[in-house]
Backbone as JSON Lines, residues from 0, in Angstrom:
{"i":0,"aa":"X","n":[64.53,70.78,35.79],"ca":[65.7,71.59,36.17],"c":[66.22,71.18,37.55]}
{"i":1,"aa":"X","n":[65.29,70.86,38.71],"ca":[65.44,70.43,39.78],"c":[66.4,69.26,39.72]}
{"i":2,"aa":"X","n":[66.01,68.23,38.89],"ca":[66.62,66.89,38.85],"c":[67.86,67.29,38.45]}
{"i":3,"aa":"X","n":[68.13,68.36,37.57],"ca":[69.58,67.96,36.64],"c":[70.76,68.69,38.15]}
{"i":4,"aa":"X","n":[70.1,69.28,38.6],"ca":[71.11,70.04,40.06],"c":[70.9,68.99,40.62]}
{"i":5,"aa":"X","n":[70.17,68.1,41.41],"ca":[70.17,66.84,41.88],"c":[71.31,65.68,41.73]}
{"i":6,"aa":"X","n":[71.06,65.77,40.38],"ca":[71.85,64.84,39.59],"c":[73.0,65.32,39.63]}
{"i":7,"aa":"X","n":[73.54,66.41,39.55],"ca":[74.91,66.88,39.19],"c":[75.56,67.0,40.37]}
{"i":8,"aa":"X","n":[75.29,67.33,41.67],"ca":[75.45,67.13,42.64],"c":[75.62,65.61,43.65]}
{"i":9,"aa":"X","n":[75.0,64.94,42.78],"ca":[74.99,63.43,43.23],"c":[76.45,63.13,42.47]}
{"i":10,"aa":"X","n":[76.68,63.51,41.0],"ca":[77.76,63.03,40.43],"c":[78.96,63.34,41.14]}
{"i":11,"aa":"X","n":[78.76,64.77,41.45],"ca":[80.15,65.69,41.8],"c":[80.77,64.99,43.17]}
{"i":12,"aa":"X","n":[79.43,64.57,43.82],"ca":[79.93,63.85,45.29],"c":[81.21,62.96,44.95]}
{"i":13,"aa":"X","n":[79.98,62.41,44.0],"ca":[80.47,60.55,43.92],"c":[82.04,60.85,43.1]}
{"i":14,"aa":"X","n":[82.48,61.7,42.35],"ca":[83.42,61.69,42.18],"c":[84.76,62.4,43.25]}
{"i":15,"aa":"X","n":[84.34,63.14,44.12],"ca":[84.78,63.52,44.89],"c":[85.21,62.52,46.16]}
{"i":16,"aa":"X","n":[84.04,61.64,46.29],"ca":[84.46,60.45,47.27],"c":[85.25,59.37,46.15]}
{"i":17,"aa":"X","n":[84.93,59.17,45.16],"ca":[86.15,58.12,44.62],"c":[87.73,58.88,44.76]}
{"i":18,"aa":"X","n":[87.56,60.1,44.29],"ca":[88.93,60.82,44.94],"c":[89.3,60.26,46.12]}
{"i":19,"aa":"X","n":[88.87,60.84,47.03],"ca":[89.37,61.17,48.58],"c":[89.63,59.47,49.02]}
{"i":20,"aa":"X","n":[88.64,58.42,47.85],"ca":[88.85,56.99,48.85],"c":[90.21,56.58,48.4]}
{"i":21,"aa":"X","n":[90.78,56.8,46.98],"ca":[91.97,56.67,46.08],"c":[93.16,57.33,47.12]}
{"i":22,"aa":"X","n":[93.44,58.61,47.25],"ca":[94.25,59.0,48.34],"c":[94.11,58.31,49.44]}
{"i":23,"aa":"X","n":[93.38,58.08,50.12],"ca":[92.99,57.2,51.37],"c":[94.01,56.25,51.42]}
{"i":24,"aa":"X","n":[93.25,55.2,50.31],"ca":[94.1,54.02,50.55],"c":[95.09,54.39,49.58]}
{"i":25,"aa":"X","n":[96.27,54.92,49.3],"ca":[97.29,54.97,48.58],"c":[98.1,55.86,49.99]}
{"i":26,"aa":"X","n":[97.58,56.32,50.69],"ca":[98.01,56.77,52.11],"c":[98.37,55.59,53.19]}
{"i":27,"aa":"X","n":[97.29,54.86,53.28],"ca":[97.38,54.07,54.16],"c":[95.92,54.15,55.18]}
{"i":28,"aa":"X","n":[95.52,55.1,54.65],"ca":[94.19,55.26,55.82],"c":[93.19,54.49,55.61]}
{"i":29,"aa":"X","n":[93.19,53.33,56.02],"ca":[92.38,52.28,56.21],"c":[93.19,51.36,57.1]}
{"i":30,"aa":"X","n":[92.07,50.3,58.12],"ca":[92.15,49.49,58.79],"c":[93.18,48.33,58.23]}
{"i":31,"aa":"X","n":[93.99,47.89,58.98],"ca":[94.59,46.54,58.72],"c":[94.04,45.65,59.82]}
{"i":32,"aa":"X","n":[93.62,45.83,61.25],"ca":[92.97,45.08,62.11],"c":[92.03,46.05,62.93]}
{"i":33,"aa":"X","n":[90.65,45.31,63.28],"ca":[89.98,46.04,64.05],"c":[90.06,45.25,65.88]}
{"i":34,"aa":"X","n":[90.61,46.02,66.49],"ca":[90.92,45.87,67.98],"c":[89.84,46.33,69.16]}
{"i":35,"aa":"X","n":[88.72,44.96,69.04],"ca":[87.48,45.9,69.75],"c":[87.08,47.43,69.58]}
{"i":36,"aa":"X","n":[86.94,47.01,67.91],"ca":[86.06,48.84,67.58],"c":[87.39,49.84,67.31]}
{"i":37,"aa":"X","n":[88.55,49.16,67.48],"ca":[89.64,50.54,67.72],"c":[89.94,50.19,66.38]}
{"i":38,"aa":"X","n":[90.62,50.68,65.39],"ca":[91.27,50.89,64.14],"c":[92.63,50.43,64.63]}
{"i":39,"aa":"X","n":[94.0,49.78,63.79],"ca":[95.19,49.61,63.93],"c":[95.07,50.43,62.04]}
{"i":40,"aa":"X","n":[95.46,51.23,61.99],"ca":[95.98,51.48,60.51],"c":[96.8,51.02,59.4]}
{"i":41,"aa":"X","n":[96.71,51.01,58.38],"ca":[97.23,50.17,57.7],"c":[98.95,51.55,57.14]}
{"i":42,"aa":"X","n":[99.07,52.73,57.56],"ca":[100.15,52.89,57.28],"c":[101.14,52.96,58.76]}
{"i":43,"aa":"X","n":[100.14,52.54,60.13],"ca":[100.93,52.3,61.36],"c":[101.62,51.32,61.0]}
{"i":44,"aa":"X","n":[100.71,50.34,60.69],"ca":[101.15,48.98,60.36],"c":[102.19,48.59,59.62]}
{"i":45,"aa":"X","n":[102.4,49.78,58.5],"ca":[103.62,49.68,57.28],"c":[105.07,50.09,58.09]}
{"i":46,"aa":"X","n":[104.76,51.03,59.02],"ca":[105.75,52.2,59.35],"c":[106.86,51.23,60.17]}
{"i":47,"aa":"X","n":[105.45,50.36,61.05],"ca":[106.34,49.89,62.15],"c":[106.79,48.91,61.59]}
{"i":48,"aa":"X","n":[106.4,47.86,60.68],"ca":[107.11,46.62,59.84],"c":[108.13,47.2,59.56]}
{"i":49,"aa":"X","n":[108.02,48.48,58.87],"ca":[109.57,48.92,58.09],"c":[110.85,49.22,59.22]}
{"i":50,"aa":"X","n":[110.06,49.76,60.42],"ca":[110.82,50.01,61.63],"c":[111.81,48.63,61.95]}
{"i":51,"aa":"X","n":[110.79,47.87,61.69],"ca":[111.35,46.17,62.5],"c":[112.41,45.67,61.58]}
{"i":52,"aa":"X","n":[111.98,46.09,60.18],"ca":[112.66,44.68,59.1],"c":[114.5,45.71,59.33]}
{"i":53,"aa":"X","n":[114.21,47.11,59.44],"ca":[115.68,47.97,59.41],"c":[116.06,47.44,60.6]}
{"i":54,"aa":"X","n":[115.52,47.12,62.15],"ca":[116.29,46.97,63.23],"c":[116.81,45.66,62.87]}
{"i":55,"aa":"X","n":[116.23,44.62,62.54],"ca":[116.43,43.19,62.02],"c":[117.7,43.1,60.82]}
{"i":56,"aa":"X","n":[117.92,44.04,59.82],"ca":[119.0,43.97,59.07],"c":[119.73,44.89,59.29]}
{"i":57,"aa":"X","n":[120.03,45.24,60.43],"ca":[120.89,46.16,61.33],"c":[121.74,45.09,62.33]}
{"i":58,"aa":"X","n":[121.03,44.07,62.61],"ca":[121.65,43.21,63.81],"c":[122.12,41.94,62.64]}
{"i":59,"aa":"X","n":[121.49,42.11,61.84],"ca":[121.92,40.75,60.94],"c":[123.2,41.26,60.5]}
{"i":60,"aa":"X","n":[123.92,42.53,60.21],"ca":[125.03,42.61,59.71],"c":[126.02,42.53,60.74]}
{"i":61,"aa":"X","n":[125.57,43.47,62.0],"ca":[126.18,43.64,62.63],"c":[126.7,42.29,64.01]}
{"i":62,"aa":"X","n":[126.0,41.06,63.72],"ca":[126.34,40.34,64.3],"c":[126.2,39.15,63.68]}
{"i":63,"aa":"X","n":[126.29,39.17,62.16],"ca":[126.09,37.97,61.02],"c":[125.07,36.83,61.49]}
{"i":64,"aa":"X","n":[123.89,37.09,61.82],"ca":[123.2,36.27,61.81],"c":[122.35,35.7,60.56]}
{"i":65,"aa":"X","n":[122.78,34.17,60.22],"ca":[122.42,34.1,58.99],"c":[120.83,33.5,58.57]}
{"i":66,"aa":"X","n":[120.48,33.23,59.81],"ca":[119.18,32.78,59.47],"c":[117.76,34.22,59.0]}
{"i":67,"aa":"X","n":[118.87,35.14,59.49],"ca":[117.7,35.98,59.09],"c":[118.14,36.52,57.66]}
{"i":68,"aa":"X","n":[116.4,36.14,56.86],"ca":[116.27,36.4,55.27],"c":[115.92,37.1,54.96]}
{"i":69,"aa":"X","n":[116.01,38.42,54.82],"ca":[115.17,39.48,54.27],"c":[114.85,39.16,53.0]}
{"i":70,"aa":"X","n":[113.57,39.11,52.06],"ca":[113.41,38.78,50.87],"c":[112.47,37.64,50.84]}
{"i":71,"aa":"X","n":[112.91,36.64,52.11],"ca":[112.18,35.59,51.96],"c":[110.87,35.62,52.19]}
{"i":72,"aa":"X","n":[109.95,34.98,51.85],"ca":[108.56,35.08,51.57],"c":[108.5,34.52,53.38]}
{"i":73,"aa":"X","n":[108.97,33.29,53.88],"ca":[108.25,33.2,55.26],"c":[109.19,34.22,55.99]}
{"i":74,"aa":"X","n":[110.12,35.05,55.63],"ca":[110.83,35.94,56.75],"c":[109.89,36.74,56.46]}
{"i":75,"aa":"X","n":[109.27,37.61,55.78],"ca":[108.46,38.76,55.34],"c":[107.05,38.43,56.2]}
{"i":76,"aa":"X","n":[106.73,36.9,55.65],"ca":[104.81,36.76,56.38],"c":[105.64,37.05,58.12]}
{"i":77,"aa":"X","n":[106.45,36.29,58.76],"ca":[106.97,36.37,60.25],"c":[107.17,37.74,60.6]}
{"i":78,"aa":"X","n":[107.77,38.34,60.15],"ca":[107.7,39.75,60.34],"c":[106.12,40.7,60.45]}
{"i":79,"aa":"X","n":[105.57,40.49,59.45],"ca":[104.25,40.85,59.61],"c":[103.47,40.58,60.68]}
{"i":80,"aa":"X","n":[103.49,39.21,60.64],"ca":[102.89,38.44,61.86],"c":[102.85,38.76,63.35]}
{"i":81,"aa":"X","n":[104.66,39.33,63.35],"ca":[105.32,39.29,65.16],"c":[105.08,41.26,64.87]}
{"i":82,"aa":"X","n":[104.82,42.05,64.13],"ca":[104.45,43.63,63.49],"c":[102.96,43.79,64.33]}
{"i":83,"aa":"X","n":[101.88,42.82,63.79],"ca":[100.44,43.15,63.94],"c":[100.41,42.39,65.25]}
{"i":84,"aa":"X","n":[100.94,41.35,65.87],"ca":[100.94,40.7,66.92],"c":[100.75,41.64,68.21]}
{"i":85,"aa":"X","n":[102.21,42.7,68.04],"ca":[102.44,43.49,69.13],"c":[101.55,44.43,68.71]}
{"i":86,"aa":"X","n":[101.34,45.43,67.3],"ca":[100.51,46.14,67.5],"c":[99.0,46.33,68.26]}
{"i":87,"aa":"X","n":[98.14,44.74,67.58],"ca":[97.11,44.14,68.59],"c":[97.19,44.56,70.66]}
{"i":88,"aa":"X","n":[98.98,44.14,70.58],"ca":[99.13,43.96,72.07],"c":[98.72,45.53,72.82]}
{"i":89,"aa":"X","n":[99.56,46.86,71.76],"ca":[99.66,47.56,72.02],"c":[98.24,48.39,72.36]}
{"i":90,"aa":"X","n":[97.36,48.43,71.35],"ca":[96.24,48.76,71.36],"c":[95.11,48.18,72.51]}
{"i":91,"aa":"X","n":[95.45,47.15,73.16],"ca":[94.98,46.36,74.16],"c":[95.22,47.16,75.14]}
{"i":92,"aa":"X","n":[96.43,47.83,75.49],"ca":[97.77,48.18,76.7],"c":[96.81,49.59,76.87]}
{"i":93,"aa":"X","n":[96.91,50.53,75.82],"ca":[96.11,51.74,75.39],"c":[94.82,51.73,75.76]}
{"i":94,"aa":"X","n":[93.97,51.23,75.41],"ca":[92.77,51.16,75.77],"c":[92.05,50.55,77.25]}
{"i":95,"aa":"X","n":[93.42,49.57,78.2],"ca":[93.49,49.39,79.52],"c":[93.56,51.17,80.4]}
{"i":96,"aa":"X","n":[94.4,51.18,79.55],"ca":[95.12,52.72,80.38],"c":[94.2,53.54,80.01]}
{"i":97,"aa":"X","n":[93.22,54.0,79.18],"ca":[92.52,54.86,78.9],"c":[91.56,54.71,79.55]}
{"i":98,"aa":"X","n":[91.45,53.55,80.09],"ca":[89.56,53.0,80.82],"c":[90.16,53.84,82.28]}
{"i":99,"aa":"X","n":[91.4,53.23,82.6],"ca":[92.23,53.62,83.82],"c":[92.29,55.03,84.5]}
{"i":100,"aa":"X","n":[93.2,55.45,83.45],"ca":[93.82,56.96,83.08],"c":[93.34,58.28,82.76]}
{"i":101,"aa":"X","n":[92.16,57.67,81.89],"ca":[91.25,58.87,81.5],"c":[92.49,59.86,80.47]}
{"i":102,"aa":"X","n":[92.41,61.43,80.39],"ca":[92.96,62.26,79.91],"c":[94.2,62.32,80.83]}
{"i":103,"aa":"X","n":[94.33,61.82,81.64],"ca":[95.86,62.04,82.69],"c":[97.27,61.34,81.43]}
{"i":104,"aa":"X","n":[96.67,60.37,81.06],"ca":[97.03,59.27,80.46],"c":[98.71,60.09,79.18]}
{"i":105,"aa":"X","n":[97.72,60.87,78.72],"ca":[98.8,61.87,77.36],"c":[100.04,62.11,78.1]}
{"i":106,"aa":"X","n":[100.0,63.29,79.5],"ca":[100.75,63.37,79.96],"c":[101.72,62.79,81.07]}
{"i":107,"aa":"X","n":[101.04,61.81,81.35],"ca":[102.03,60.58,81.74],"c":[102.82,60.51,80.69]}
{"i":108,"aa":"X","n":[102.44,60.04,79.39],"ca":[103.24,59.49,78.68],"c":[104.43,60.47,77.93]}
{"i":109,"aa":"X","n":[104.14,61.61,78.09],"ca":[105.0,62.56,77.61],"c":[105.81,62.62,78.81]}
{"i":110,"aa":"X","n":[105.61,62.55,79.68],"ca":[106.92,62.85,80.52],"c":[107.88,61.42,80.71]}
{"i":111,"aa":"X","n":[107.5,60.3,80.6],"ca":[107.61,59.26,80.55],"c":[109.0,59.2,78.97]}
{"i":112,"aa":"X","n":[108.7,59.92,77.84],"ca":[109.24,59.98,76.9],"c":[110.67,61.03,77.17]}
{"i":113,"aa":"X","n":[110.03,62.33,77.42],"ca":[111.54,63.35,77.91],"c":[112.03,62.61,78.79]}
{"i":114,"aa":"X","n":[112.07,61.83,80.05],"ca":[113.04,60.91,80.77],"c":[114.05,60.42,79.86]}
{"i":115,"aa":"X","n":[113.22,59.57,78.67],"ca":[114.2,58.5,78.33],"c":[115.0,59.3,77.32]}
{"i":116,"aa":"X","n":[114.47,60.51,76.66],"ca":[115.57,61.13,75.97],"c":[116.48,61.67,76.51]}
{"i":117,"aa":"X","n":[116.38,62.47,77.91],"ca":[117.22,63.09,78.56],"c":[118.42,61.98,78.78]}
{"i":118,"aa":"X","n":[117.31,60.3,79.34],"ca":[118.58,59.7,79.54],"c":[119.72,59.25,78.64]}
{"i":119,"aa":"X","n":[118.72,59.2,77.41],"ca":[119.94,58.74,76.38],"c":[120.85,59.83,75.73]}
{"i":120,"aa":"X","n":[120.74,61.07,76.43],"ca":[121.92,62.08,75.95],"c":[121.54,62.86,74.66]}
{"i":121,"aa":"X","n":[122.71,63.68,74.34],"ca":[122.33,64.1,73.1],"c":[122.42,64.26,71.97]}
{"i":122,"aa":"X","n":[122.8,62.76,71.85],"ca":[123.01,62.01,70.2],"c":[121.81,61.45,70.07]}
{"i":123,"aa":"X","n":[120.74,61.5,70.4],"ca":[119.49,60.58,70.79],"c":[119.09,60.61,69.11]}
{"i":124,"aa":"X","n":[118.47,61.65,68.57],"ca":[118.12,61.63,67.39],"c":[118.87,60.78,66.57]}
{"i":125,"aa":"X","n":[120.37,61.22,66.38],"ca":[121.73,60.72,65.64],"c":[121.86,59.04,65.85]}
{"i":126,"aa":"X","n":[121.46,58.8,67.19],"ca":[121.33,57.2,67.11],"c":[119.94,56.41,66.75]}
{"i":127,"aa":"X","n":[118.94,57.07,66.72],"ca":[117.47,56.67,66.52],"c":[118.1,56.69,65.06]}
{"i":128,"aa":"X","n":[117.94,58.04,64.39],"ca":[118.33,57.39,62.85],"c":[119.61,56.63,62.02]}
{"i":129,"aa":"X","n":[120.47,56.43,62.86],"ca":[121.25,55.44,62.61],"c":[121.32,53.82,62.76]}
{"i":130,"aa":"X","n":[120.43,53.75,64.03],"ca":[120.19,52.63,64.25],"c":[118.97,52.23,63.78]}
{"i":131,"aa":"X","n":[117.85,52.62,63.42],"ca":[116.24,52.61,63.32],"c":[115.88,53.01,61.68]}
{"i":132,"aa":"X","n":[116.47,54.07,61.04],"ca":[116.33,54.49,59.82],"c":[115.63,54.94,59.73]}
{"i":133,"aa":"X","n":[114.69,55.79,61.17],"ca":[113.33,56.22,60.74],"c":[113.95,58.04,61.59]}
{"i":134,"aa":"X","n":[113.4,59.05,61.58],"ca":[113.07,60.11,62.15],"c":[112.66,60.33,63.81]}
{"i":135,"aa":"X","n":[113.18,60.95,64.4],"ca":[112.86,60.96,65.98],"c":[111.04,61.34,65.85]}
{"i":136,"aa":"X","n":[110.21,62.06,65.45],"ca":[109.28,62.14,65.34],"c":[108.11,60.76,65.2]}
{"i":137,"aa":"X","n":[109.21,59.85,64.2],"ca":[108.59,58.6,63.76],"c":[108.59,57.69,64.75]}
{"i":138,"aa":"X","n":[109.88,58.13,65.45],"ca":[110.21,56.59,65.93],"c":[109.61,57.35,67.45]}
{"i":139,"aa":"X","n":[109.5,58.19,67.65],"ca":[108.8,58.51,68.81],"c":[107.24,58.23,68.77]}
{"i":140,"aa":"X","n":[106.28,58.44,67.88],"ca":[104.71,57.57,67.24],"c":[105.15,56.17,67.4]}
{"i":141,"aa":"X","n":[106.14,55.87,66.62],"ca":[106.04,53.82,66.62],"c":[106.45,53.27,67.73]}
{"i":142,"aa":"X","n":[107.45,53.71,68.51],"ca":[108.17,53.21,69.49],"c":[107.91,53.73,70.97]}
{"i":143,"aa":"X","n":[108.35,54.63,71.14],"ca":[108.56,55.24,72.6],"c":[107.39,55.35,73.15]}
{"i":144,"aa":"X","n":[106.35,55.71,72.25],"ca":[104.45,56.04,72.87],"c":[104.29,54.8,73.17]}
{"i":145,"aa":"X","n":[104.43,53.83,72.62],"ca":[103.65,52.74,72.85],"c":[104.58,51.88,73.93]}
{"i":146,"aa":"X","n":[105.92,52.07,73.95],"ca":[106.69,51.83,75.0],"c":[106.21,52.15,76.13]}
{"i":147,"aa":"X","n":[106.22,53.56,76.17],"ca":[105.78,54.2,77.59],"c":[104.33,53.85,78.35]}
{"i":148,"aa":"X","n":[103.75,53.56,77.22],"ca":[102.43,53.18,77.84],"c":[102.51,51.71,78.75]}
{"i":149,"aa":"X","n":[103.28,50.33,78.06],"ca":[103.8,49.23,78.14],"c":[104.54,49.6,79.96]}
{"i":150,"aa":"X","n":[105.33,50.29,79.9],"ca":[106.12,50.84,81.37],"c":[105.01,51.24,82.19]}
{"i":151,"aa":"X","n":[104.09,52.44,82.13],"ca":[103.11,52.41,82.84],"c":[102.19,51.63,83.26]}
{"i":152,"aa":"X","n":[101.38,50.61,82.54],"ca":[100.9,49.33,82.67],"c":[101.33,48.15,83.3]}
{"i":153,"aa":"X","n":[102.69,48.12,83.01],"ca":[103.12,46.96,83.84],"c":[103.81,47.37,85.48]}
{"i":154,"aa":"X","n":[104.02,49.05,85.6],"ca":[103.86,49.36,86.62],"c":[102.79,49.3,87.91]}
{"i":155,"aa":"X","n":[101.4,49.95,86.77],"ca":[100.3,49.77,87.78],"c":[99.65,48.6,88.2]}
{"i":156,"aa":"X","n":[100.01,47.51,87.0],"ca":[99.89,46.06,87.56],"c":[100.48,45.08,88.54]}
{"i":157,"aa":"X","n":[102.07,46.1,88.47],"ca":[102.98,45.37,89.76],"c":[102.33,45.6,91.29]}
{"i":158,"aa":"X","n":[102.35,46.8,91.04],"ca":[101.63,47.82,92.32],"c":[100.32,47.0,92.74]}
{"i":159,"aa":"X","n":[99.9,46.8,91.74],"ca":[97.94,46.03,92.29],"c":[98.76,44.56,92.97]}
{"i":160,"aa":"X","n":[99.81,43.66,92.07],"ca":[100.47,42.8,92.49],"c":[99.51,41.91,91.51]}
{"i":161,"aa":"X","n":[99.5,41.74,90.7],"ca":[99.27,41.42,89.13],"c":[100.34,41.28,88.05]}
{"i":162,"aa":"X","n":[100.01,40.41,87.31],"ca":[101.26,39.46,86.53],"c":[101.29,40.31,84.54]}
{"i":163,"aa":"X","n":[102.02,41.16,84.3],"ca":[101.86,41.55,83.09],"c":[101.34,40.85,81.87]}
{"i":164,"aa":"X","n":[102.63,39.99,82.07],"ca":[102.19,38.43,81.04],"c":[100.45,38.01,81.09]}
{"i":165,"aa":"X","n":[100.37,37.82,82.32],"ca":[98.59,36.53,82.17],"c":[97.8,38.15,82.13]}
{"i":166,"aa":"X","n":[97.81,39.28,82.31],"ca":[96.43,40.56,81.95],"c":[96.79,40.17,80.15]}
{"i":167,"aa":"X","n":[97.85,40.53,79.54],"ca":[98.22,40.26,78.26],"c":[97.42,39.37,77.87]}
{"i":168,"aa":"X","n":[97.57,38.08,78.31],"ca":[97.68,37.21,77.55],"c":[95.53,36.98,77.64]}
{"i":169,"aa":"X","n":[95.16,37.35,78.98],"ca":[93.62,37.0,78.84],"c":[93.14,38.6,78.11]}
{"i":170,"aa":"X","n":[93.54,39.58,77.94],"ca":[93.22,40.33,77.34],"c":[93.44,40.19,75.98]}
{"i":171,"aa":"X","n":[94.12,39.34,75.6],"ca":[94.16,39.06,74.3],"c":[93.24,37.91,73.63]}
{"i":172,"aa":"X","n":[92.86,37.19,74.5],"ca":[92.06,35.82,74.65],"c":[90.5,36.42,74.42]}
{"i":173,"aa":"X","n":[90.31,37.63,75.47],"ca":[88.76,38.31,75.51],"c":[88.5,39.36,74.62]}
{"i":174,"aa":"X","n":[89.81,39.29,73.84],"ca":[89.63,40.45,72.96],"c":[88.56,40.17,71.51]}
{"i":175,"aa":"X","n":[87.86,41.79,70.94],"ca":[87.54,41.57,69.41],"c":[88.47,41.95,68.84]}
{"i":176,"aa":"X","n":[89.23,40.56,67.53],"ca":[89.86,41.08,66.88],"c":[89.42,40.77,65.44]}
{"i":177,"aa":"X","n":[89.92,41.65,64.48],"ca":[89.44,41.43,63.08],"c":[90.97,42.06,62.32]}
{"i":178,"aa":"X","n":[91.18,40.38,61.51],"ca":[92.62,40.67,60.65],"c":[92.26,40.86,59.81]}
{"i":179,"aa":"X","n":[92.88,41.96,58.78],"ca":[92.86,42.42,57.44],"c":[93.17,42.15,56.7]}
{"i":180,"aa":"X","n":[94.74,41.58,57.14],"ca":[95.79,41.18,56.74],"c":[95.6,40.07,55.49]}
{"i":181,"aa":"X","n":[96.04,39.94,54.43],"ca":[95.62,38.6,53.58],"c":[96.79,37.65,53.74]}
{"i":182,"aa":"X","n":[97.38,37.97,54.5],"ca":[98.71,36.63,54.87],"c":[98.3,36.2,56.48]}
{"i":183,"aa":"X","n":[97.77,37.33,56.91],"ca":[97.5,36.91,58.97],"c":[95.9,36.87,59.07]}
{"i":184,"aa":"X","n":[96.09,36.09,60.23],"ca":[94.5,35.99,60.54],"c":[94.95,35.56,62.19]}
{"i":185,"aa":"X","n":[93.55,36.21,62.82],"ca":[93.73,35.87,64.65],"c":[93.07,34.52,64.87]}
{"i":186,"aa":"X","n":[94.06,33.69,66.12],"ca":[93.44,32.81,66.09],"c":[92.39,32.32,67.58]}
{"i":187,"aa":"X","n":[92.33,33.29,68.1],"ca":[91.06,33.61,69.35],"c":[92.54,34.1,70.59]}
{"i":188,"aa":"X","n":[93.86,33.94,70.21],"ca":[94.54,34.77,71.35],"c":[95.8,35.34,71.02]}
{"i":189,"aa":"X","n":[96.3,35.19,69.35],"ca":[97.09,35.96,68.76],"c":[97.31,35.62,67.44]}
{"i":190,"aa":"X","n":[98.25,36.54,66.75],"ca":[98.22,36.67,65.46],"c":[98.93,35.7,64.85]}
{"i":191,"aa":"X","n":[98.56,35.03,63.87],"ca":[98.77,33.74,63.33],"c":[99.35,33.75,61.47]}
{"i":192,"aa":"X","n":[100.22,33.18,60.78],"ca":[99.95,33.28,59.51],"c":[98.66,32.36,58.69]}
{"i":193,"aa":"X","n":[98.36,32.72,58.11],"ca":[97.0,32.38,57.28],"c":[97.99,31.16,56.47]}
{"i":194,"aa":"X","n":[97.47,29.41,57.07],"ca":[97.39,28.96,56.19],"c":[97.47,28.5,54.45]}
{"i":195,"aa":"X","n":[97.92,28.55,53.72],"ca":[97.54,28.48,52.13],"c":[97.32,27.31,51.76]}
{"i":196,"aa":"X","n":[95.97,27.29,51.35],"ca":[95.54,26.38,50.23],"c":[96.53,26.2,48.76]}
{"i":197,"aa":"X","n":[96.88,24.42,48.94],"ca":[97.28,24.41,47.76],"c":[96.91,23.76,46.53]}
């Protein structure tokens, strides 16, 4: 009798975790790169590609640039590529400022954010989703957080009298990274397309 509650309880799990892993990844909640132990998510990762490819066929109409292909298989891997590139960067920037910043860090960055809305008036939303196609909520997670952090960083680096570019670029060099990606892979100091065997 012991075993069959055992047993039934072992089942109920196991079907309960094939659930929750099915939503998971049909969500997005799983890794697309691991950034020294940090997670980059795989629906950050979607949100902000989608962010990029709308700003990208926003400027392609609006200023007929014809080299850019939406559709095309190397415009799509490039996009991905220059997507997880900066995300990598971003998560680097974050985790400087957090060693830095400690808990001060949130509210820096929130006030850092009401500035730039105040400055852009009050069509701000009306032009985020016109120009961006995403939600002020969204584009405030993909954009402005990780902006603001980028402004603070390259502030406190001016101030030390330190070069944004070369902390970037050796923080990216000393970094652990792990690509998920089955089109990108890192190549010891940024994100690269993966080769194909033919």
């Amino acid at each position: 009798m012991q075993n069959i509650k055992v047993s039934s309880v072992i089942f109920v799990g196991m079907i309960l975790f094939g659930v929750l892993g099915y939503y998971a990844l049909r969500l997005g909640f799983y890794p697309i790169a691991v950034v020294n132990g940090a997670f980059v998510g795989a629906s950050r990762f979607t949100q902000t590609e989608g962010f990029v490819k709308t700003y990208y066929d926003n400027a392609r109409k609006v200023y007929n640039l014809p080299d850019l292909k939406p559709g095309d298989a190397q415009y799509e891997r490039e996009i991905a590529r220059a997507t997880l590139d900066q995300l990598v960067s971003y998560e680097l920037m974050k985790e400087e400022l957090e060693a830095e910043m400690g808990n001060d860090l949130g509210a820096v960055v929130d006030q850092k954010i009401e500035n730039t809305k105040k400055a852009s008036g009050s069509d701000f939303a009306k032009a985020v989703e016109t120009v961006y196609g995403i939600s002020v909520d969204r584009f405030k997670d993909t954009v402005l957080v990780p902006e603001a952090r980028e402004e603070i960083l390259r502030g406190r680096l001016f101030a030390a009298k330190k070069d944004f570019d070369e902390w970037l670029t050796g923080a990216k060099k000393n970094a652990r990274v792990m690509i998920l990606h089955p089109d990108l892979q890192w190549d010891g100091g940024k994100v690269v397309i993966r080769e194909r065997s033919h």
